[in-house]
N, CA and C atoms as a LAMMPS dump frame, in Angstrom:
ITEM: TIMESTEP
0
ITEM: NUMBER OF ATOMS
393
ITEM: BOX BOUNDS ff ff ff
-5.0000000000000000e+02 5.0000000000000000e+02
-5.0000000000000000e+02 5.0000000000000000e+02
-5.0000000000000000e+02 5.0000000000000000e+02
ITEM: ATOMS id mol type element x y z
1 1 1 N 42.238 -381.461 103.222
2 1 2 C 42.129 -382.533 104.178
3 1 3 C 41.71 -381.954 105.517
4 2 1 N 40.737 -382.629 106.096
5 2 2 C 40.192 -382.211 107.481
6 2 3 C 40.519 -382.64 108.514
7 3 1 N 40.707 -381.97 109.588
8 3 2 C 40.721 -382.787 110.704
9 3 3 C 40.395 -384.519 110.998
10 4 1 N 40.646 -385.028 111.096
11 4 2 C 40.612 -386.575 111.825
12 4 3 C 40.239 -387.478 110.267
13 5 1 N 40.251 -386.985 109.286
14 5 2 C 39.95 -387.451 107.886
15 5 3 C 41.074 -388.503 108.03
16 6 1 N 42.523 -388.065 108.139
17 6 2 C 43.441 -389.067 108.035
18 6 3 C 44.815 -388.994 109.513
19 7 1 N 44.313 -390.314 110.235
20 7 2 C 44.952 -390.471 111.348
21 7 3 C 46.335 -389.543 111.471
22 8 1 N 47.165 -390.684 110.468
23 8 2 C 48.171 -390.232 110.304
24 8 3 C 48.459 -389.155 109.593
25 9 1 N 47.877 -387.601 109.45
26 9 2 C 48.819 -386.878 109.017
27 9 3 C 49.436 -385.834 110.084
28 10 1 N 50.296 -385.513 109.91
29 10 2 C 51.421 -384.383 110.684
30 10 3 C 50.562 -383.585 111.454
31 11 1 N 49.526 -383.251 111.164
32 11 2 C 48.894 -382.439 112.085
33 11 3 C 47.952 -383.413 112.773
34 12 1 N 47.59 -383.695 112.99
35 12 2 C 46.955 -384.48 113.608
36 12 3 C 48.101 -385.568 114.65
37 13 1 N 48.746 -386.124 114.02
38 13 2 C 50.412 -386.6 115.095
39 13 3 C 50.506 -385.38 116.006
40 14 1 N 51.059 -384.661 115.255
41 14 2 C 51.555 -383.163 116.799
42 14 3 C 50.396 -382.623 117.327
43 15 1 N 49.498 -383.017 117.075
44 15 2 C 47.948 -382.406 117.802
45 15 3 C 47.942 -383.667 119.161
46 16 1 N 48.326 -385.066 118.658
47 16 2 C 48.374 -386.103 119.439
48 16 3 C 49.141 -385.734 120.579
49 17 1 N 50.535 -385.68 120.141
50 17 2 C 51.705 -385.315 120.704
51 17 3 C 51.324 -384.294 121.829
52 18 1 N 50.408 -383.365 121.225
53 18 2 C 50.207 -382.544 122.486
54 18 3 C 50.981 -381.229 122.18
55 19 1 N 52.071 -380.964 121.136
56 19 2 C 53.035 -380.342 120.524
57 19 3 C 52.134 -379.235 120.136
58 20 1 N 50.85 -379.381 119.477
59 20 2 C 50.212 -377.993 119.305
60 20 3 C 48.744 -377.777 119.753
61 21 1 N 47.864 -377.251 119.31
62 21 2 C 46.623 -377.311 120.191
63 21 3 C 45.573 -377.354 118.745
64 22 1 N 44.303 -377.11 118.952
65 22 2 C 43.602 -377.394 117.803
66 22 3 C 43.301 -376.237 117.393
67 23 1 N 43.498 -374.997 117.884
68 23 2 C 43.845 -373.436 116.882
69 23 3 C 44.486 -373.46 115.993
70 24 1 N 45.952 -373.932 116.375
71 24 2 C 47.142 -373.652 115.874
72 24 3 C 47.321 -375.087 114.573
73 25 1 N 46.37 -375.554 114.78
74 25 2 C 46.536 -376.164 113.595
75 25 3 C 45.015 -376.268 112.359
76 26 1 N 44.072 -375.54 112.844
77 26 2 C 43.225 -375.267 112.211
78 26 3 C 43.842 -373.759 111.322
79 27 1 N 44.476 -372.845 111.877
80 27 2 C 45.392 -371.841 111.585
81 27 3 C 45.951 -371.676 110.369
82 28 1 N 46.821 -373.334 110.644
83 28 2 C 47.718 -373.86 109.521
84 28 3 C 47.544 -374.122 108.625
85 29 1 N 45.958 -374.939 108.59
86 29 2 C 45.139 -375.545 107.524
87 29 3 C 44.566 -374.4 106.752
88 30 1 N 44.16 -373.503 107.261
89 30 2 C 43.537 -372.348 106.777
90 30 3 C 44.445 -371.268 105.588
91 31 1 N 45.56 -371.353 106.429
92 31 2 C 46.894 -370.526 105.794
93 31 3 C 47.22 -371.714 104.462
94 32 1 N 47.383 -372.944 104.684
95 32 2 C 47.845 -374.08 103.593
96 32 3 C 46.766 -373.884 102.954
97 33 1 N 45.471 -373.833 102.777
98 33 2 C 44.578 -373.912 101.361
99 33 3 C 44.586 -372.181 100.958
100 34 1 N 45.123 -371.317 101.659
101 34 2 C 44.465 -370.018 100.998
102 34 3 C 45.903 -369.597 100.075
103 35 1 N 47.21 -370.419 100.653
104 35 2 C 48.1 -370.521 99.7
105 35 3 C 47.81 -371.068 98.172
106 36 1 N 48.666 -370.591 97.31
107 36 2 C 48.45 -370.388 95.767
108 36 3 C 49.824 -371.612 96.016
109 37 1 N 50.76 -371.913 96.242
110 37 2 C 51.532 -372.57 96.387
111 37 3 C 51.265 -373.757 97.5
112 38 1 N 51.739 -375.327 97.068
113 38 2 C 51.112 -376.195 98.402
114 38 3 C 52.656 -375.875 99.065
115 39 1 N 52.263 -375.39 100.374
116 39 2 C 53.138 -375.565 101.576
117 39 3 C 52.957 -376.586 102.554
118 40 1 N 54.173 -377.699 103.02
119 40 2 C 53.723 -378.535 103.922
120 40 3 C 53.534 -377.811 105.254
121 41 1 N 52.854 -378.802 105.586
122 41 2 C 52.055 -378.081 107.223
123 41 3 C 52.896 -377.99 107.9
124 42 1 N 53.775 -378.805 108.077
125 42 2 C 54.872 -378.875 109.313
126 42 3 C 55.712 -377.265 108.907
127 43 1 N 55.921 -377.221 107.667
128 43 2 C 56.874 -375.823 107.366
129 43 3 C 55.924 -375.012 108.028
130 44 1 N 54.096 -374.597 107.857
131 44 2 C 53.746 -373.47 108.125
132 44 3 C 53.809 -373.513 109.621
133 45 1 N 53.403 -374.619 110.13
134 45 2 C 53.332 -374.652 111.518
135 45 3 C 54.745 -373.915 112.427
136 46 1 N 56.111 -374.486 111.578
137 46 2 C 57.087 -374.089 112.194
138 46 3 C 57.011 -372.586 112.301
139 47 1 N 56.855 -371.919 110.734
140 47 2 C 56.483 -370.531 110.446
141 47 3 C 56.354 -369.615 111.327
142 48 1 N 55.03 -370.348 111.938
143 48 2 C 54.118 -369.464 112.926
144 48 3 C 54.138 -369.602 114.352
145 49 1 N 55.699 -370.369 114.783
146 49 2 C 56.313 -370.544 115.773
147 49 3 C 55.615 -371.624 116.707
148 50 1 N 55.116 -372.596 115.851
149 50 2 C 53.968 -373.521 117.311
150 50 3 C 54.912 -374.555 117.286
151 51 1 N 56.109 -374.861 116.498
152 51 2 C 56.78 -376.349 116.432
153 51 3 C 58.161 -376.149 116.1
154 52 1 N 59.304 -376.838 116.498
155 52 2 C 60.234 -376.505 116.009
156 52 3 C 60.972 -377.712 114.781
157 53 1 N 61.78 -377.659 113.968
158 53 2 C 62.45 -378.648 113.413
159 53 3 C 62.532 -379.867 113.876
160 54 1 N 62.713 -380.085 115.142
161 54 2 C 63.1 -381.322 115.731
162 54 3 C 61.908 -381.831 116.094
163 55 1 N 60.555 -380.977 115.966
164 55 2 C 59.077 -382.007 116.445
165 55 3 C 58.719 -382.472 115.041
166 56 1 N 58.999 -381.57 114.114
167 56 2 C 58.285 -381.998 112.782
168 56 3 C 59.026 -383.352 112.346
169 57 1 N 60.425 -383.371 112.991
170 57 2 C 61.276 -385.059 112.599
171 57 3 C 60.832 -385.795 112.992
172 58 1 N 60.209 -385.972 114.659
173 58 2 C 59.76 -386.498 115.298
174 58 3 C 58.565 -387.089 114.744
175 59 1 N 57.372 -386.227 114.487
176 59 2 C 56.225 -386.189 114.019
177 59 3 C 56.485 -387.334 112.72
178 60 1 N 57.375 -386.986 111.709
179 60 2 C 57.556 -387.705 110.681
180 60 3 C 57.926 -389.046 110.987
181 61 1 N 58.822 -389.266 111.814
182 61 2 C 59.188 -390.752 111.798
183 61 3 C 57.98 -391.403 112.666
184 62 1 N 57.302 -390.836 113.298
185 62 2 C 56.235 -391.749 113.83
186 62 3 C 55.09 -391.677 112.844
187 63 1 N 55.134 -391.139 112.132
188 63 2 C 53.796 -391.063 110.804
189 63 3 C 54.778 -391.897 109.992
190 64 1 N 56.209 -392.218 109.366
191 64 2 C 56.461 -393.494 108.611
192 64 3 C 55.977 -395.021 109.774
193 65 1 N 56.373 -394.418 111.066
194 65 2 C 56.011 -396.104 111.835
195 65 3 C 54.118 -396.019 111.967
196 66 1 N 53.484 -395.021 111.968
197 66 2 C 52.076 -395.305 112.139
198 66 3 C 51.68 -396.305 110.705
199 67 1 N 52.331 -395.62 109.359
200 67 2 C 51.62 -396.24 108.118
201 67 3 C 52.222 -397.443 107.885
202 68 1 N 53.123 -397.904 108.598
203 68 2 C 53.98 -399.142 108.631
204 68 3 C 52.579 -400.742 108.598
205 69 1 N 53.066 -401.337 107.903
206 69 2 C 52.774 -402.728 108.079
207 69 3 C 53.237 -403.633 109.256
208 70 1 N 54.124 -403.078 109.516
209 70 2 C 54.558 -404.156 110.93
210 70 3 C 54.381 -403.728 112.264
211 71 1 N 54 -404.501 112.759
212 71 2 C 52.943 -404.093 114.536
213 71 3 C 54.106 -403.738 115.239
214 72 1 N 55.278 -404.553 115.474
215 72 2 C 56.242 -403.584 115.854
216 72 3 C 56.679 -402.042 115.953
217 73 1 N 56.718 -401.375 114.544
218 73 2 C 56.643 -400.202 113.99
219 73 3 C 55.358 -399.139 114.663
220 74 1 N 54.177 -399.718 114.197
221 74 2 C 53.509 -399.21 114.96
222 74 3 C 53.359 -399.119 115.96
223 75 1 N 53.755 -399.945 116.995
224 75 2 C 53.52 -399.861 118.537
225 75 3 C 54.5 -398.742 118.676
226 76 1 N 55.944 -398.497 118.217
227 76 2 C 56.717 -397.824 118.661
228 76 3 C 56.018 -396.626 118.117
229 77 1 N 55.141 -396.704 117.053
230 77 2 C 55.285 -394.845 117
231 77 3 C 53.824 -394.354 117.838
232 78 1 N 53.306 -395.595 117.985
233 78 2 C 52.08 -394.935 119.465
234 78 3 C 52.476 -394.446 120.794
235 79 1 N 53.926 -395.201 121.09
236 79 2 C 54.669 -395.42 122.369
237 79 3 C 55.421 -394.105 121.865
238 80 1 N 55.666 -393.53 121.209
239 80 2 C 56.52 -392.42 120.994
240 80 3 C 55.68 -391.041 121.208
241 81 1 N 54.405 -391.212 120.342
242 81 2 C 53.567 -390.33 120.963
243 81 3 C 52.837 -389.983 122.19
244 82 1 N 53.098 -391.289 123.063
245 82 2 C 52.47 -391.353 124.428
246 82 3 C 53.748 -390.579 125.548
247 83 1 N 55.058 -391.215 124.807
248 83 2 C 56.209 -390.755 125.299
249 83 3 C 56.483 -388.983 125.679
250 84 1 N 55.799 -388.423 123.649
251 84 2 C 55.721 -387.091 123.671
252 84 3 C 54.562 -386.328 124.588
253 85 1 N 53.52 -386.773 124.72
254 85 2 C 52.718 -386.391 125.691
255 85 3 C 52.712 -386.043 126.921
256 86 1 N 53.358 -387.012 127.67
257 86 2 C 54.121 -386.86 128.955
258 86 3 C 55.319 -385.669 128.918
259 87 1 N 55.611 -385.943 128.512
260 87 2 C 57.342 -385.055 128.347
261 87 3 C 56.534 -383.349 128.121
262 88 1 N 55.781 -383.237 127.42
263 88 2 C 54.818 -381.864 127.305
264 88 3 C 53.752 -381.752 128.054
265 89 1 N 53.262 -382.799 129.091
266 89 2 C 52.726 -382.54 130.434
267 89 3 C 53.289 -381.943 131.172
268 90 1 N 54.334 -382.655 131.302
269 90 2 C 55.874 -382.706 132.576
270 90 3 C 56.063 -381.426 132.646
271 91 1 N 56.439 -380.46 131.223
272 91 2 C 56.911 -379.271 131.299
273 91 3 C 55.587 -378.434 131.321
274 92 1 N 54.513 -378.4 130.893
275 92 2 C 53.394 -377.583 131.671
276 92 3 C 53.153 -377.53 132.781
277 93 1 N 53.263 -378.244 133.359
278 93 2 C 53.105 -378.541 134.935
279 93 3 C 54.114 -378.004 136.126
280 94 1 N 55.492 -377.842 135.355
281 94 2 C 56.505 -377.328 136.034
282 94 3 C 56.12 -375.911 135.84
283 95 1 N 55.744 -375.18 134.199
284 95 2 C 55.429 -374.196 134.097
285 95 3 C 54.01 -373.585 135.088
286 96 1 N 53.543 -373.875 134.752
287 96 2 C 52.674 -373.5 135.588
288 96 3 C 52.885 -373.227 137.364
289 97 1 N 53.319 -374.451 137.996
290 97 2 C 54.547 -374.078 138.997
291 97 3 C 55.233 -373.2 139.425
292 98 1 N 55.988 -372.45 138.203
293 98 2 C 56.765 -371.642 138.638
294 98 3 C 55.769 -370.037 138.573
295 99 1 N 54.773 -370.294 137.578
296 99 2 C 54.145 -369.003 137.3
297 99 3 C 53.02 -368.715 138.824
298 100 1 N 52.756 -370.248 139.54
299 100 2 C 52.002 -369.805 140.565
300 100 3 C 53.349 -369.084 141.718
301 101 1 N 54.418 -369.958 141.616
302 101 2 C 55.27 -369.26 142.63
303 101 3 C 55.315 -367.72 143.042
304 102 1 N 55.272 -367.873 141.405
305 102 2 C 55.858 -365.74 141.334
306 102 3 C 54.541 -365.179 141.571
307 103 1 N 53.771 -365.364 141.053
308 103 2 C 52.22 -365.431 141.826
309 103 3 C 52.313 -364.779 143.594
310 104 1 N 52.445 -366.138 144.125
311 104 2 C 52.408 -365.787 145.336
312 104 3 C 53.273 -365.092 145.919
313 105 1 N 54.538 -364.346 145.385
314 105 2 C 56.028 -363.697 145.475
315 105 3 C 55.179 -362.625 145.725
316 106 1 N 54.328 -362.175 144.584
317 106 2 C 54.459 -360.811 143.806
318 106 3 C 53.27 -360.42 145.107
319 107 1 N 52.039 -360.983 145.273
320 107 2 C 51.089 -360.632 145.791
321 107 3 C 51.094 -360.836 147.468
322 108 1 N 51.89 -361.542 147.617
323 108 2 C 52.608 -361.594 149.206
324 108 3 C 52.432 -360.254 149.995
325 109 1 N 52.062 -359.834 151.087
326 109 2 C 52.403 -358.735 151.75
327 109 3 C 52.966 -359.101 152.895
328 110 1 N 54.094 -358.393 152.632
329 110 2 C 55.001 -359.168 154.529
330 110 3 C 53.929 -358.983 155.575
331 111 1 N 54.621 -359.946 155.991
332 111 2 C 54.414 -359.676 157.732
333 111 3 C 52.325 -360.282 157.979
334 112 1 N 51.975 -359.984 156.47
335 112 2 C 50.376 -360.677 156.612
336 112 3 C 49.943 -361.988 156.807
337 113 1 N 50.756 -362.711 155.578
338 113 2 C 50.463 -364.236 155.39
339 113 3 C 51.963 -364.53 155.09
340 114 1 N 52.357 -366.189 155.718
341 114 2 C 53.646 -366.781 155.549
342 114 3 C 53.368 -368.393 155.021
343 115 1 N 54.032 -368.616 154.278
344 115 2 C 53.709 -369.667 153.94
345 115 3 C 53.642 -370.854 154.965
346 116 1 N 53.787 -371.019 155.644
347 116 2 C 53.308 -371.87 156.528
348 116 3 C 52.337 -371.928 157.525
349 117 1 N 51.594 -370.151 157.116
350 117 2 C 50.129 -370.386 157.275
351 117 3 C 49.38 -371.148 156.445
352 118 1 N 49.78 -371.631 154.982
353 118 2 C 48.919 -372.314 154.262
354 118 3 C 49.642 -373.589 154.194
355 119 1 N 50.86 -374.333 154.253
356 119 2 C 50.957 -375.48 154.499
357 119 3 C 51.762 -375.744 155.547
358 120 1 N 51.245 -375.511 156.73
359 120 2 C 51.732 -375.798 158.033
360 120 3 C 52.733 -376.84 158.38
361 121 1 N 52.342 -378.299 157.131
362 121 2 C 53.652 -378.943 157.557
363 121 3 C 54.903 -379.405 156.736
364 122 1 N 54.909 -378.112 156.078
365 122 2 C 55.896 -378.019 154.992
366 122 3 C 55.113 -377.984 153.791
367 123 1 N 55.946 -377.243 152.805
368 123 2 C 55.653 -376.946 151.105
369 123 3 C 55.487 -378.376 150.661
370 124 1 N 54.386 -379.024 150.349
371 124 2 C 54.646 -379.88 149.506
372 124 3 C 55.376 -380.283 148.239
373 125 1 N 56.471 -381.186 147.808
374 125 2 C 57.19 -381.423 147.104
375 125 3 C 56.178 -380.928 145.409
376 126 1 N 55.318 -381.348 144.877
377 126 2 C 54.467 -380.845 143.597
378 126 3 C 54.369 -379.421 143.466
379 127 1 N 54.223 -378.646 144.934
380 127 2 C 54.17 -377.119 144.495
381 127 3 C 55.867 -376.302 144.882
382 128 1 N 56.279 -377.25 145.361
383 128 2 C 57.817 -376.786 144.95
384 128 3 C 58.415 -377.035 143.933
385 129 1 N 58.037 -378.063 143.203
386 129 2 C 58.549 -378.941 142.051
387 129 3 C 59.798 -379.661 142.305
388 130 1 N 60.035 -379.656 143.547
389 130 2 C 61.224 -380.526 144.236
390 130 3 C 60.831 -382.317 144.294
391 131 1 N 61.605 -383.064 144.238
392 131 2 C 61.267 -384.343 144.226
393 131 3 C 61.619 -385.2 145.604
């Protein structure tokens, strides 16, 4: 099975989700057909450290509400994946954050540049990650 062949399968959900990237699941696919044994994707994926137990549950119950007949069902498992998206923005964004901080820690030379040579009227709340 290929990429985007079928909406709903597990890889393609956590590709949605944002949970893995399109290496790490081309990876998977690659490792699942060169297996002599069928392994589900979600197991290899976990395997190879891109997902943990609790995304592949995740992943699953919104792939029973995607194949669902009732619009209800489905809305919730689109709204769940839109949900997961954000929530794995949220934490890239903080990450990244903190990696520019130490950034500017590390490469700082006293007494040269102070931070309020570059934002004169205070750290903005986004690059502090303060709210």
């Amino acid at each position: 099975m290929g990429i985007g062949s079928d909406d709903s399968s597990i890889g393609v959900i956590l590709l949605a989700m944002g949970l893995i990237d399109q290496d790490q699941l081309q990876n998977a696919l690659s490792a699942q057909r060169k297996e002599r044994e069928q392994h589900r994707l979600g197991s290899l994926l976990q395997d190879m450290g891109a997902v943990s137990l609790d995304d592949i549950e995740l992943a699953i119950k919104v792939q029973e509400g995607s194949r669902s007949k009732k619009h209800g069902e489905r809305a919730i498992a689109a709204a769940t994946v839109a949900q997961q998206r954000r929530k794995h923005a949220s934490r890239a964004s903080k990450r990244l954050t903190e990696r520019t901080k130490e950034f500017v820690r590390k490469t700082m030379v006293p007494g040269e540049i102070h931070v309020n040579d570059i934002f004169p009227d205070g750290v903005p709340a986004k690059v502090t990650g303060e709210s």
